[in-house]
CHARMM-style PDB file with segment names, atoms N, HN, CA, C and O in Angstrom:
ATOM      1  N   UNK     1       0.840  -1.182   0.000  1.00  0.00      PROA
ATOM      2  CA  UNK     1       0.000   0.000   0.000  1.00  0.00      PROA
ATOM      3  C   UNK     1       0.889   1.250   0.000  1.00  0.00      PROA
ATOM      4  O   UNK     1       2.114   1.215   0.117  1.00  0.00      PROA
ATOM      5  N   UNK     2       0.112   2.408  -0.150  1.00  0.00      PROA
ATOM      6  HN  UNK     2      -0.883   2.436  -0.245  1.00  0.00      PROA
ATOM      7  CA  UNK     2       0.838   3.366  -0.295  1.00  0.00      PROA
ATOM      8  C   UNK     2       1.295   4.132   1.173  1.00  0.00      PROA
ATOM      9  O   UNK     2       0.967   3.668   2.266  1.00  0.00      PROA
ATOM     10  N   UNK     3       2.004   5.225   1.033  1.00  0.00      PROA
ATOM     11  HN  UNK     3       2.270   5.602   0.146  1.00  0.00      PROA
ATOM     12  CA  UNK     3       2.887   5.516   2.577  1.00  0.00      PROA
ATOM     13  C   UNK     3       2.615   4.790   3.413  1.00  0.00      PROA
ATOM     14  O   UNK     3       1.734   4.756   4.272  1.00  0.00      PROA
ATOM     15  N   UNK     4       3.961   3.774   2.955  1.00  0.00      PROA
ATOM     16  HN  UNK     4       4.676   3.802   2.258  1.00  0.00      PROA
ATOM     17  CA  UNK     4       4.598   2.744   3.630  1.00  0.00      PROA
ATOM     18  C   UNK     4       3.438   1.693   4.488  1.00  0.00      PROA
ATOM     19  O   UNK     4       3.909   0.921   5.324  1.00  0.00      PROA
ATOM     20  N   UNK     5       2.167   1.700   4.282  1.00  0.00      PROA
ATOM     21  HN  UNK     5       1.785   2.327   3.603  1.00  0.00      PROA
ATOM     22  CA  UNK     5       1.857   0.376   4.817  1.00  0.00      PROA
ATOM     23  C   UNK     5       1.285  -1.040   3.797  1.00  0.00      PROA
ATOM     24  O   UNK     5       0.966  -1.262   2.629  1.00  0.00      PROA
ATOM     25  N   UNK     6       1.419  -1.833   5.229  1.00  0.00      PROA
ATOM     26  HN  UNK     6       1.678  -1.653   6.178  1.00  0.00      PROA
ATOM     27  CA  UNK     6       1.547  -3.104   4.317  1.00  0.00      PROA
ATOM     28  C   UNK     6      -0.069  -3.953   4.845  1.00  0.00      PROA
ATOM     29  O   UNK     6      -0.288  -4.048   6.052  1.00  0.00      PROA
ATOM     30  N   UNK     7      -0.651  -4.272   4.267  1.00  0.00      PROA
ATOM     31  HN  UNK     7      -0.474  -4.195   3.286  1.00  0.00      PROA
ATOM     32  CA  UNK     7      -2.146  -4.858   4.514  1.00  0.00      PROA
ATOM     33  C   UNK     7      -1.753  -6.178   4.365  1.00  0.00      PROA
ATOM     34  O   UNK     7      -1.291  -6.555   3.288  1.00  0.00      PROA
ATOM     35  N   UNK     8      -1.937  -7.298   5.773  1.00  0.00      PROA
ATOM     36  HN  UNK     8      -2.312  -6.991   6.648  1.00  0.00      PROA
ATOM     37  CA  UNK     8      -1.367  -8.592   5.705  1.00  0.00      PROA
ATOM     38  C   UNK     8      -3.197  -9.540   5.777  1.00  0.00      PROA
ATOM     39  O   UNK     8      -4.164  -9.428   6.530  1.00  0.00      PROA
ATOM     40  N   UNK     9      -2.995 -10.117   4.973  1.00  0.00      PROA
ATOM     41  HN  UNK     9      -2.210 -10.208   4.361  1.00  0.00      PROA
ATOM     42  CA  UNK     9      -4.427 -11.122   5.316  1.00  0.00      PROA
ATOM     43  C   UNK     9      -3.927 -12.216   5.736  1.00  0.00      PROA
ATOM     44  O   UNK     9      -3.127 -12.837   5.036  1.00  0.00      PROA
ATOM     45  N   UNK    10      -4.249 -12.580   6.762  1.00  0.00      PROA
ATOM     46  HN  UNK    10      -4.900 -12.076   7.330  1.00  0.00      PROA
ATOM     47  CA  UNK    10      -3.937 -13.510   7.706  1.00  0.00      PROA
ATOM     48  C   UNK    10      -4.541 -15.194   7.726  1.00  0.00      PROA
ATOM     49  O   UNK    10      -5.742 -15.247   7.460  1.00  0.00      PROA
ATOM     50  N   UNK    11      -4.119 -16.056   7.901  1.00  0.00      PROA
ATOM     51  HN  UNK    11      -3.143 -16.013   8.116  1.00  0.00      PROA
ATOM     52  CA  UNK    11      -4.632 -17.440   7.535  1.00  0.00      PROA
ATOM     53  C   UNK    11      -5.889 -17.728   8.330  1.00  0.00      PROA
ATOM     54  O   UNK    11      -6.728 -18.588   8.060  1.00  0.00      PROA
ATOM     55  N   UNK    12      -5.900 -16.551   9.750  1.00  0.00      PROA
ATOM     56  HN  UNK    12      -5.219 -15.853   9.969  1.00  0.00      PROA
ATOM     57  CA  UNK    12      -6.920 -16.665  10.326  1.00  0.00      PROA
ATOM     58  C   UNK    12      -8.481 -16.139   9.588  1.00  0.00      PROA
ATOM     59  O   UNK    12      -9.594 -16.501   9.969  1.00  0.00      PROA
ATOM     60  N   UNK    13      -8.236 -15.378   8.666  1.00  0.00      PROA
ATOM     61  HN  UNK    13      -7.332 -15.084   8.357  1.00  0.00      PROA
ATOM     62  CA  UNK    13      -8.920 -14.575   8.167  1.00  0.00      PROA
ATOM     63  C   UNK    13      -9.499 -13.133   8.413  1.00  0.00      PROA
ATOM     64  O   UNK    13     -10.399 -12.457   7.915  1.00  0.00      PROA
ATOM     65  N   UNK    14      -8.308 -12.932   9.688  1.00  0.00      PROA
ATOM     66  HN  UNK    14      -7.577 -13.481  10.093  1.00  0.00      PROA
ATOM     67  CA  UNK    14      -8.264 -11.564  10.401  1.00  0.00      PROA
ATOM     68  C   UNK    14      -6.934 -10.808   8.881  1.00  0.00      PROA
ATOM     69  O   UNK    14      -6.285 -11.433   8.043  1.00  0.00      PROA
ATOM     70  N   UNK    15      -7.022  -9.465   9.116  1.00  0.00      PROA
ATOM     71  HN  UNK    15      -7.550  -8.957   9.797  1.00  0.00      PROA
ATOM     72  CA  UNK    15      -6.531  -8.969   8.199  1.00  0.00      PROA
ATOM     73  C   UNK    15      -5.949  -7.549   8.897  1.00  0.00      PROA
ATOM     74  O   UNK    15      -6.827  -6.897   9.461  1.00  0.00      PROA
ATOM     75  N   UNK    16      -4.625  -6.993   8.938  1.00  0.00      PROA
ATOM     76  HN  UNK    16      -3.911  -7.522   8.480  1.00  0.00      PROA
ATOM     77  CA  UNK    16      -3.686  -6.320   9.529  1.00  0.00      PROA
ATOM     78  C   UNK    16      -3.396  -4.824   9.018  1.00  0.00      PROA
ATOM     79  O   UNK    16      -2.371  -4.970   8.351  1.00  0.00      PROA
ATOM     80  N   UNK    17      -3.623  -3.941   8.987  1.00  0.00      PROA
ATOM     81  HN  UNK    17      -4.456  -3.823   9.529  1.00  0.00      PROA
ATOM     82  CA  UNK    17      -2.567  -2.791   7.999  1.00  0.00      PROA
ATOM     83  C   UNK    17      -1.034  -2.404   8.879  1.00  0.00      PROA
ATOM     84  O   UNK    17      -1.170  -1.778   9.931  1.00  0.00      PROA
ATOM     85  N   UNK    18      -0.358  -2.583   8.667  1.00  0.00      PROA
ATOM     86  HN  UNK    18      -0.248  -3.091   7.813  1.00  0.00      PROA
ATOM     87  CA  UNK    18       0.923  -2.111   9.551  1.00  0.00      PROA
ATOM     88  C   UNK    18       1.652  -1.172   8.997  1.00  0.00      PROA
ATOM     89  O   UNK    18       2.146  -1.289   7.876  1.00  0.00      PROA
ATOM     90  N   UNK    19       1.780  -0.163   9.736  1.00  0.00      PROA
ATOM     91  HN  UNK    19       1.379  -0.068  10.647  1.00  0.00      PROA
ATOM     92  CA  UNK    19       2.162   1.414   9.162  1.00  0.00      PROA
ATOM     93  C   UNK    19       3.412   1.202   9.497  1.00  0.00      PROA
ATOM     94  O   UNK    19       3.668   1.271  10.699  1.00  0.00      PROA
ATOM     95  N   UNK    20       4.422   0.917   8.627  1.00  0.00      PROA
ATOM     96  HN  UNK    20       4.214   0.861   7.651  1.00  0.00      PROA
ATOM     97  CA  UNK    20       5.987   1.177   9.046  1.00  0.00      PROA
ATOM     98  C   UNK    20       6.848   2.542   8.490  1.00  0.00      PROA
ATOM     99  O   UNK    20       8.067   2.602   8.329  1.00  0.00      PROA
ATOM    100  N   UNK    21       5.627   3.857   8.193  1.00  0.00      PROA
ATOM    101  HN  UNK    21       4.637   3.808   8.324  1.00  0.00      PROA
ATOM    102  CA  UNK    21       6.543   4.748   8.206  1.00  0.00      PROA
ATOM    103  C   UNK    21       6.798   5.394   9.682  1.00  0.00      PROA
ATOM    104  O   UNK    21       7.127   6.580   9.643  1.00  0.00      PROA
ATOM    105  N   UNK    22       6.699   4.804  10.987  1.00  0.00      PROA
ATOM    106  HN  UNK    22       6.432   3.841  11.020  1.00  0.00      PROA
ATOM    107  CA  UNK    22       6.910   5.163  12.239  1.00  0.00      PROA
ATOM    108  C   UNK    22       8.127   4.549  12.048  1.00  0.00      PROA
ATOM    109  O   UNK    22       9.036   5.038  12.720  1.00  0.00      PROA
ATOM    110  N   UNK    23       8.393   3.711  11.402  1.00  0.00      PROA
ATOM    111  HN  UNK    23       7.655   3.314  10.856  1.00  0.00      PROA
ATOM    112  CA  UNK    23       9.973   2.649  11.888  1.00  0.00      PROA
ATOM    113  C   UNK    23      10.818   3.027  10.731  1.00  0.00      PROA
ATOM    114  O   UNK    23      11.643   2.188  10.370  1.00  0.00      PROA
ATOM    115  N   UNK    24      10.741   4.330   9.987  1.00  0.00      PROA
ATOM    116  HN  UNK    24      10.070   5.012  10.281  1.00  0.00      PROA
ATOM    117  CA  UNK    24      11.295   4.076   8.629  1.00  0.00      PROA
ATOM    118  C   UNK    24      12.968   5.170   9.298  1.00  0.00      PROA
ATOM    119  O   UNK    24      13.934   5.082   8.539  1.00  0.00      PROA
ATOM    120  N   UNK    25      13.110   5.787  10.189  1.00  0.00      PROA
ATOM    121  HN  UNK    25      12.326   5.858  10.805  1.00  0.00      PROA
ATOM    122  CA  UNK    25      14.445   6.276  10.801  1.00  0.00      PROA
ATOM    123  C   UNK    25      14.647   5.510  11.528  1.00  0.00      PROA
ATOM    124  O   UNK    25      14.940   6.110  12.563  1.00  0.00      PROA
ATOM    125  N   UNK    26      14.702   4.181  11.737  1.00  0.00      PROA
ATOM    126  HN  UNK    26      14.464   3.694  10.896  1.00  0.00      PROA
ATOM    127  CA  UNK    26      15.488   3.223  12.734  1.00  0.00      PROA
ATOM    128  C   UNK    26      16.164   2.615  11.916  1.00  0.00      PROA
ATOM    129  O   UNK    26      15.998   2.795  10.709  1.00  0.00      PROA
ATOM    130  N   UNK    27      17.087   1.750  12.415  1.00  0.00      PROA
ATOM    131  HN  UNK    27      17.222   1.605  13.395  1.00  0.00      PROA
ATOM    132  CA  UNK    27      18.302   1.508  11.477  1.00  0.00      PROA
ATOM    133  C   UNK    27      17.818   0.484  10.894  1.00  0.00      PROA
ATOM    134  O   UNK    27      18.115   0.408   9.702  1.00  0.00      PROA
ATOM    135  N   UNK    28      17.144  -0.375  11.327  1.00  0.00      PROA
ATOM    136  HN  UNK    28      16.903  -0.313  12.296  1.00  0.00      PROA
ATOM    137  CA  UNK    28      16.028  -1.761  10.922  1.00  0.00      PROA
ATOM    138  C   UNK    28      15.539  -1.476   9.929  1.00  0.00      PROA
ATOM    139  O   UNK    28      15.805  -2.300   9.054  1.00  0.00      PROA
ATOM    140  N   UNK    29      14.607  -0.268   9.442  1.00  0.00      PROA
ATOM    141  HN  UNK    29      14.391   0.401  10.152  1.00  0.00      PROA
ATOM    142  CA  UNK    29      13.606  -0.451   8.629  1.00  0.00      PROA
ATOM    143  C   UNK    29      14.025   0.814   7.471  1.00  0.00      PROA
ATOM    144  O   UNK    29      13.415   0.999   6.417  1.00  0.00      PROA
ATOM    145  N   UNK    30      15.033   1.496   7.879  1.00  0.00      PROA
ATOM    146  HN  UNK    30      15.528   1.346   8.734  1.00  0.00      PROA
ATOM    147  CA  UNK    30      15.269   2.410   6.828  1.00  0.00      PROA
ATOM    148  C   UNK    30      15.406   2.681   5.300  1.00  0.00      PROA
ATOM    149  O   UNK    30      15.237   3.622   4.524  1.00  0.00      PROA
ATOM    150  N   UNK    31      15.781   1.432   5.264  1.00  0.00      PROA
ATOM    151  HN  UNK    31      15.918   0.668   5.894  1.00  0.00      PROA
ATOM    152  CA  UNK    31      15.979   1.370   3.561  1.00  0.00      PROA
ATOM    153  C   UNK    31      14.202   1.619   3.389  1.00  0.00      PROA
ATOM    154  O   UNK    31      13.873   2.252   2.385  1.00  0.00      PROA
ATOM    155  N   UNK    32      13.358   1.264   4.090  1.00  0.00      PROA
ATOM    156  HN  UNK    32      13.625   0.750   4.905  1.00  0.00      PROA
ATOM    157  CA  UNK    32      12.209   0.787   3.606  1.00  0.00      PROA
ATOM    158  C   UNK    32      11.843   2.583   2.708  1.00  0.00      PROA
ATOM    159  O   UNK    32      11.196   2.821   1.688  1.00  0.00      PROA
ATOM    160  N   UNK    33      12.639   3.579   3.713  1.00  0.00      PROA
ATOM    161  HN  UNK    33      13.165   3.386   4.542  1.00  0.00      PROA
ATOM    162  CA  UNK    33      12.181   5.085   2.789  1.00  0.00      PROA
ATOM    163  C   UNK    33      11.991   5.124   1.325  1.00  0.00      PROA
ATOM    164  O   UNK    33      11.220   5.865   0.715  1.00  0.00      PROA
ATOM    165  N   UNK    34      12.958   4.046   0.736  1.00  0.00      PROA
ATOM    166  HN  UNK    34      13.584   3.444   1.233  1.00  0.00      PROA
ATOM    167  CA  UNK    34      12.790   3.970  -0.428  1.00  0.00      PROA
ATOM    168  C   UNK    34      11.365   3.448  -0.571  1.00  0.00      PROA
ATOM    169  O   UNK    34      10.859   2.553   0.106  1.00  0.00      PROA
ATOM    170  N   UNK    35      10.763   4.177  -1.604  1.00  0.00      PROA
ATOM    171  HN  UNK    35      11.174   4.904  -2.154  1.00  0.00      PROA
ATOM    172  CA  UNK    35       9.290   4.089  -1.943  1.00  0.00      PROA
ATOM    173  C   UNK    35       9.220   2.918  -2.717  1.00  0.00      PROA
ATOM    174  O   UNK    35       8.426   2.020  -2.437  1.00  0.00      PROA
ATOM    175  N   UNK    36      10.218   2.846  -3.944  1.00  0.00      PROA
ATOM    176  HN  UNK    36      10.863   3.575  -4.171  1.00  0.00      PROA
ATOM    177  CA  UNK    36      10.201   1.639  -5.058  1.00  0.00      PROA
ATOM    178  C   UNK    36      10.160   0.076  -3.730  1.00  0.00      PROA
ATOM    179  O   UNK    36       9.223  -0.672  -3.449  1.00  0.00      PROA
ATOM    180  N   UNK    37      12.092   0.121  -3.024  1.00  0.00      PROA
ATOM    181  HN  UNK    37      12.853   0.728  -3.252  1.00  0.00      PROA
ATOM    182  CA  UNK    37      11.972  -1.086  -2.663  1.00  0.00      PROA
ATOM    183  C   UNK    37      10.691  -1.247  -1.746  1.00  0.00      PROA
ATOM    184  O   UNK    37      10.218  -2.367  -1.934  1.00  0.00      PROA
ATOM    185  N   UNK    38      10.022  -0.579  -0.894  1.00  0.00      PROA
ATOM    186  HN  UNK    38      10.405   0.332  -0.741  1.00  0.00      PROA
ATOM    187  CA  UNK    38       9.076  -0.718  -0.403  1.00  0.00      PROA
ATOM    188  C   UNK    38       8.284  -1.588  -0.786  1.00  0.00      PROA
ATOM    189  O   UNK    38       7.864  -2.503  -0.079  1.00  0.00      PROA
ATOM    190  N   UNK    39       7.946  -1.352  -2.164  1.00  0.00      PROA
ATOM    191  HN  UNK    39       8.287  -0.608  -2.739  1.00  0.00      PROA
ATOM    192  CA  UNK    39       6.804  -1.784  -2.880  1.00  0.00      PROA
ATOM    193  C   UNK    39       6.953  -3.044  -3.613  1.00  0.00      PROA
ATOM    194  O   UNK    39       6.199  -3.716  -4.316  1.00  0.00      PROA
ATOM    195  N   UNK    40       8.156  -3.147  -3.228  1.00  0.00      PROA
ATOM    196  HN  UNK    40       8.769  -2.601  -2.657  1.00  0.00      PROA
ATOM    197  CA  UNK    40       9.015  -4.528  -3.495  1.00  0.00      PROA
ATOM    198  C   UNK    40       8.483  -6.219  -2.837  1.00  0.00      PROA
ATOM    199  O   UNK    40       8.759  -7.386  -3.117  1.00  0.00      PROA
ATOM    200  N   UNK    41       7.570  -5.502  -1.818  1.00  0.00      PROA
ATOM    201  HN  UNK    41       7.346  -4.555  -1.590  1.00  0.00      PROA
ATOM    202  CA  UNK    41       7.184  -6.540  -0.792  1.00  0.00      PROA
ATOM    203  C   UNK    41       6.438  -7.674  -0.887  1.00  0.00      PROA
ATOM    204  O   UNK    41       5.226  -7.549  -1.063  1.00  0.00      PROA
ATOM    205  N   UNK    42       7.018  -8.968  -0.789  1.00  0.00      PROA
ATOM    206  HN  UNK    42       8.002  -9.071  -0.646  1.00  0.00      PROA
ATOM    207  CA  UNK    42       6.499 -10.408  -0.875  1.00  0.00      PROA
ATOM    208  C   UNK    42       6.451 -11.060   0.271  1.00  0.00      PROA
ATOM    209  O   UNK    42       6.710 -10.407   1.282  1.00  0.00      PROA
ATOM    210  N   UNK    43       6.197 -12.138   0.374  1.00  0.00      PROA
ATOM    211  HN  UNK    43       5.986 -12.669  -0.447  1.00  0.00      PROA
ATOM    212  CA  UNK    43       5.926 -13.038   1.550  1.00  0.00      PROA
ATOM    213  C   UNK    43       5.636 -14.499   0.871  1.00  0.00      PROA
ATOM    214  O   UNK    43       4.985 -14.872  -0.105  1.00  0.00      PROA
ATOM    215  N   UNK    44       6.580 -15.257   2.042  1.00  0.00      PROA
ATOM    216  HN  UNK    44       7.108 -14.954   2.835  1.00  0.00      PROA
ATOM    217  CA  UNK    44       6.592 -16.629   1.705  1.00  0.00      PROA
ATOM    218  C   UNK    44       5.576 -17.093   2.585  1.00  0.00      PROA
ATOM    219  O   UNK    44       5.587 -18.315   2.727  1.00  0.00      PROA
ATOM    220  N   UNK    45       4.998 -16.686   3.003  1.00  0.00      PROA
ATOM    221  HN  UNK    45       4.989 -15.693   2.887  1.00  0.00      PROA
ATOM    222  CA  UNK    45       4.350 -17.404   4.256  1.00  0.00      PROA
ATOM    223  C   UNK    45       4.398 -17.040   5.750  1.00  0.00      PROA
ATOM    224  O   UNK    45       3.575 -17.059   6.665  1.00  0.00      PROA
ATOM    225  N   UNK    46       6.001 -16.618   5.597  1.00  0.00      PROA
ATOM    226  HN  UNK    46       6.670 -16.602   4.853  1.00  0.00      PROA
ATOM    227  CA  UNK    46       6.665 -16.877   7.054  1.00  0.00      PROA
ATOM    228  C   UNK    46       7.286 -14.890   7.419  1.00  0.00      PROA
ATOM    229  O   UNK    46       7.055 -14.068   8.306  1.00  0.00      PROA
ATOM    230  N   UNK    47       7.878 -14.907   6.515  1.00  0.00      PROA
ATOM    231  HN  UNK    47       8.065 -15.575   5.795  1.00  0.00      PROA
ATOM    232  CA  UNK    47       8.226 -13.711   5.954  1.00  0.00      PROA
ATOM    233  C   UNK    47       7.591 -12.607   5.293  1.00  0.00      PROA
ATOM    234  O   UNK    47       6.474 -12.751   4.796  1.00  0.00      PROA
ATOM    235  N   UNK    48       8.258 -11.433   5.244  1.00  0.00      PROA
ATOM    236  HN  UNK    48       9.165 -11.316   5.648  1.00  0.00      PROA
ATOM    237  CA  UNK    48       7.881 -10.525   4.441  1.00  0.00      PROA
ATOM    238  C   UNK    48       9.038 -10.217   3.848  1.00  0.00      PROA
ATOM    239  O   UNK    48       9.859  -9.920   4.716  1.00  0.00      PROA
ATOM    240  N   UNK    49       9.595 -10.134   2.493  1.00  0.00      PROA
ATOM    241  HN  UNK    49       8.928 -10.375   1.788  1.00  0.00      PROA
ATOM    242  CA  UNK    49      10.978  -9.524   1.917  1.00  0.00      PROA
ATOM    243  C   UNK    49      10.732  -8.784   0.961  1.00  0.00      PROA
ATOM    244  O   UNK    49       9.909  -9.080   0.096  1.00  0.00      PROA
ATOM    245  N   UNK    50      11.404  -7.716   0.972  1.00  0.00      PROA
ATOM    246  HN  UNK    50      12.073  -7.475   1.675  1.00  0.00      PROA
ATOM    247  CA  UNK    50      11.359  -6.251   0.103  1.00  0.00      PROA
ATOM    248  C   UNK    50      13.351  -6.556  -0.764  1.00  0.00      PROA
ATOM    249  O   UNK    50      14.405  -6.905  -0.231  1.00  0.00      PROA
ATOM    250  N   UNK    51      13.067  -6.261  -1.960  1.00  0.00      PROA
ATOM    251  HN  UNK    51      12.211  -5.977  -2.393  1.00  0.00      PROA
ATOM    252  CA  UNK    51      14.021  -6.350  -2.341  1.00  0.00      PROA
ATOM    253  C   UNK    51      14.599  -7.220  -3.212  1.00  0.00      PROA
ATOM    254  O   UNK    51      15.627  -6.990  -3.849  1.00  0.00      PROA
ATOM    255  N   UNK    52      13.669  -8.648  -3.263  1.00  0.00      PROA
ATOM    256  HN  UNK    52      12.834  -8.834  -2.746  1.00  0.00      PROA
ATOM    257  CA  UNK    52      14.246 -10.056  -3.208  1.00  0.00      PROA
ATOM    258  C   UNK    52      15.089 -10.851  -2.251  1.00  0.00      PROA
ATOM    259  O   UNK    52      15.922 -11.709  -2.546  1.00  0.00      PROA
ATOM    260  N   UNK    53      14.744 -10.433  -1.070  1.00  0.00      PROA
ATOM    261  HN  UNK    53      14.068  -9.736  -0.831  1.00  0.00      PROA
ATOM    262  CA  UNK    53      15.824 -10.821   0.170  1.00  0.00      PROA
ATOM    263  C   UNK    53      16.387  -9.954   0.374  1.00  0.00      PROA
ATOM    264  O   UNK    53      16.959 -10.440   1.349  1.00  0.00      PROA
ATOM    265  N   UNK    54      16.847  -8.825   0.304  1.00  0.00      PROA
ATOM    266  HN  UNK    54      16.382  -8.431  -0.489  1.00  0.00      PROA
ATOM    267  CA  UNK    54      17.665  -7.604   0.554  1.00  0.00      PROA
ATOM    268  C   UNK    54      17.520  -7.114   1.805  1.00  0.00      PROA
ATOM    269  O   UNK    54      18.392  -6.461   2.377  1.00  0.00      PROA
ATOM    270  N   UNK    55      15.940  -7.532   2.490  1.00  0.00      PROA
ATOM    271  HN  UNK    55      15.232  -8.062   2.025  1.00  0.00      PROA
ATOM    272  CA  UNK    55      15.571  -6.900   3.844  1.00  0.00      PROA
ATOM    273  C   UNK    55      14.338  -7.711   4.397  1.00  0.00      PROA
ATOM    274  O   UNK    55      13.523  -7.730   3.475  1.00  0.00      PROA
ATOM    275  N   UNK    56      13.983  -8.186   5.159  1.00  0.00      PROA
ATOM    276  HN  UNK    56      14.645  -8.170   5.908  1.00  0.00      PROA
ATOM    277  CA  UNK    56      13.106  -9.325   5.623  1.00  0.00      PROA
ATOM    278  C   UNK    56      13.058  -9.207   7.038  1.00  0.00      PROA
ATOM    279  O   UNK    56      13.914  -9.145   7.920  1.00  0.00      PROA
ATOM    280  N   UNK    57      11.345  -9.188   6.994  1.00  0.00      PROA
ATOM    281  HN  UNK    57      10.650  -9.239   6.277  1.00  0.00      PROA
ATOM    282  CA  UNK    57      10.825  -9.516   8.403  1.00  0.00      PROA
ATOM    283  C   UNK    57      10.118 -10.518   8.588  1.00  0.00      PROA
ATOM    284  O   UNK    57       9.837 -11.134   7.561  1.00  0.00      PROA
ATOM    285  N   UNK    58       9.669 -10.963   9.660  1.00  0.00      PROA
ATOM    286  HN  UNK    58       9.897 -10.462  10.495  1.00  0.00      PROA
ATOM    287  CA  UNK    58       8.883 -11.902   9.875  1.00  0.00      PROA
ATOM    288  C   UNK    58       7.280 -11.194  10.432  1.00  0.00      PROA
ATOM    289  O   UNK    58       6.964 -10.072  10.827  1.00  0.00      PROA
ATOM    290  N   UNK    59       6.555 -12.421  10.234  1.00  0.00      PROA
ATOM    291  HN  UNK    59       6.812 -13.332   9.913  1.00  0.00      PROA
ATOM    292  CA  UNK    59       4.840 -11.457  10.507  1.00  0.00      PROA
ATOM    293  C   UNK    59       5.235 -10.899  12.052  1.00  0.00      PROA
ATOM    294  O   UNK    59       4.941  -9.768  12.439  1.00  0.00      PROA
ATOM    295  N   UNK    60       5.921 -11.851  12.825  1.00  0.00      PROA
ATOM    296  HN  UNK    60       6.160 -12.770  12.510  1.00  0.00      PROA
ATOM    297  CA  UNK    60       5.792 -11.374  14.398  1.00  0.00      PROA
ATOM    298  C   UNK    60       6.509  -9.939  14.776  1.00  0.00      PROA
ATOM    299  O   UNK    60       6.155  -9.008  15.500  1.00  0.00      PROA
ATOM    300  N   UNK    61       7.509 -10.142  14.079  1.00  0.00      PROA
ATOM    301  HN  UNK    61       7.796 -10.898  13.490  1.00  0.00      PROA
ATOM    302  CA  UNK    61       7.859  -8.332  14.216  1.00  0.00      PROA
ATOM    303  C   UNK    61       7.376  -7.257  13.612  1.00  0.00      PROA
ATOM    304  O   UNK    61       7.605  -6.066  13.818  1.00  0.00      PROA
ATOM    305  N   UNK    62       6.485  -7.941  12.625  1.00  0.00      PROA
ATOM    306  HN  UNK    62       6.299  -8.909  12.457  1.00  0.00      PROA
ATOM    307  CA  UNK    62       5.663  -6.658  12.137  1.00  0.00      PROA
ATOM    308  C   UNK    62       4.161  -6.399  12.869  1.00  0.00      PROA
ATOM    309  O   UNK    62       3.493  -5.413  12.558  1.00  0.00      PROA
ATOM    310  N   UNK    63       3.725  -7.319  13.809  1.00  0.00      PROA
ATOM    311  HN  UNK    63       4.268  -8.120  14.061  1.00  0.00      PROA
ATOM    312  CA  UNK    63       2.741  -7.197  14.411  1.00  0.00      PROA
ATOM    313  C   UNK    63       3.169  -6.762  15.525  1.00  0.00      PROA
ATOM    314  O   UNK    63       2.204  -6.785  16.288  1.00  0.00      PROA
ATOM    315  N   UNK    64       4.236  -6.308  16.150  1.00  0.00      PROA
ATOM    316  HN  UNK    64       5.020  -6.289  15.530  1.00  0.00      PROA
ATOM    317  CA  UNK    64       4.957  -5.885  17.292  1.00  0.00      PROA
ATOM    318  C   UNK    64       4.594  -4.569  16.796  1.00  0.00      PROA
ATOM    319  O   UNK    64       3.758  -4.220  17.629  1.00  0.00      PROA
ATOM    320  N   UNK    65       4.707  -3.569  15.911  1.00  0.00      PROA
ATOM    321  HN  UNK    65       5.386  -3.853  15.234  1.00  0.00      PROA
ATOM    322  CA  UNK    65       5.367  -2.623  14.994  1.00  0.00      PROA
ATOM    323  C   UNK    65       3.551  -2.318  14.819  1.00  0.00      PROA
ATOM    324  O   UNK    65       3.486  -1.671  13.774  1.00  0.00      PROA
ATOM    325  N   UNK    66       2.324  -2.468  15.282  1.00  0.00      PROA
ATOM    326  HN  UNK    66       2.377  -2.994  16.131  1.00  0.00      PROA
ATOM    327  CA  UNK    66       1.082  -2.676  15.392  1.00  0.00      PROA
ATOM    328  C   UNK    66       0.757  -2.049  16.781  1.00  0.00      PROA
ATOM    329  O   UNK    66       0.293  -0.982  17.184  1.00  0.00      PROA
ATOM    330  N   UNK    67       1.259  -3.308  17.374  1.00  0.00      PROA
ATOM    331  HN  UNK    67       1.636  -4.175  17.047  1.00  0.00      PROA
ATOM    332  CA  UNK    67       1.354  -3.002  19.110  1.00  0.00      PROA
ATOM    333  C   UNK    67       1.650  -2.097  19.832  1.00  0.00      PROA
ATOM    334  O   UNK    67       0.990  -1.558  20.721  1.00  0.00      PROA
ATOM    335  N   UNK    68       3.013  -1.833  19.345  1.00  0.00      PROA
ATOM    336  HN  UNK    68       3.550  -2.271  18.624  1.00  0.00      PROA
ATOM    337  CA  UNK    68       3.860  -0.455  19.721  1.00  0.00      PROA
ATOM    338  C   UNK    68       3.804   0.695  19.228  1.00  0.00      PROA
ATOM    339  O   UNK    68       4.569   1.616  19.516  1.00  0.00      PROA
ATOM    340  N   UNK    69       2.602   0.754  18.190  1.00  0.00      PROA
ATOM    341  HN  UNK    69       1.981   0.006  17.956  1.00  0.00      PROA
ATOM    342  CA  UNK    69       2.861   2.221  17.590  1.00  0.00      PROA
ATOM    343  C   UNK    69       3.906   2.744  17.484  1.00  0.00      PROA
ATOM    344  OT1 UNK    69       3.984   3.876  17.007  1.00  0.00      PROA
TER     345      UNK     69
END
């Protein structure tokens, strides 16, 4: 999605938006400023990777990143 969030549909059939332009000046998520690789974003299942592997999270730290505002 656009400025920086990512809408996860979940196996539960619950469904997520996670705003990571709060995390985009931490050293973790910065590249994500880039708008292109941003939009780069796939998921195996387990993961989320922007880039082709270049930068990868997992659902649990992005639902942390939910939690914590």
């Amino acid at each position: 999605m656009k400025d920086h969030r990512l809408f996860m549909d979940m196996e539960s059939g619950s469904t997520v938006t996670v705003d990571l332009s709060v995390k985009l000046k931490t050293m973790r998520f910065r590249e994500l400023a880039d708008e292109d690789l941003f939009m780069t974003a796939q998921t195996d299942g387990n993961y989320v990777h922007w880039g082709h592997g270049r930068l990868s999270a997992t659902f649990n730290e992005l639902l942390q990143v939910v939690l914590m505002g």
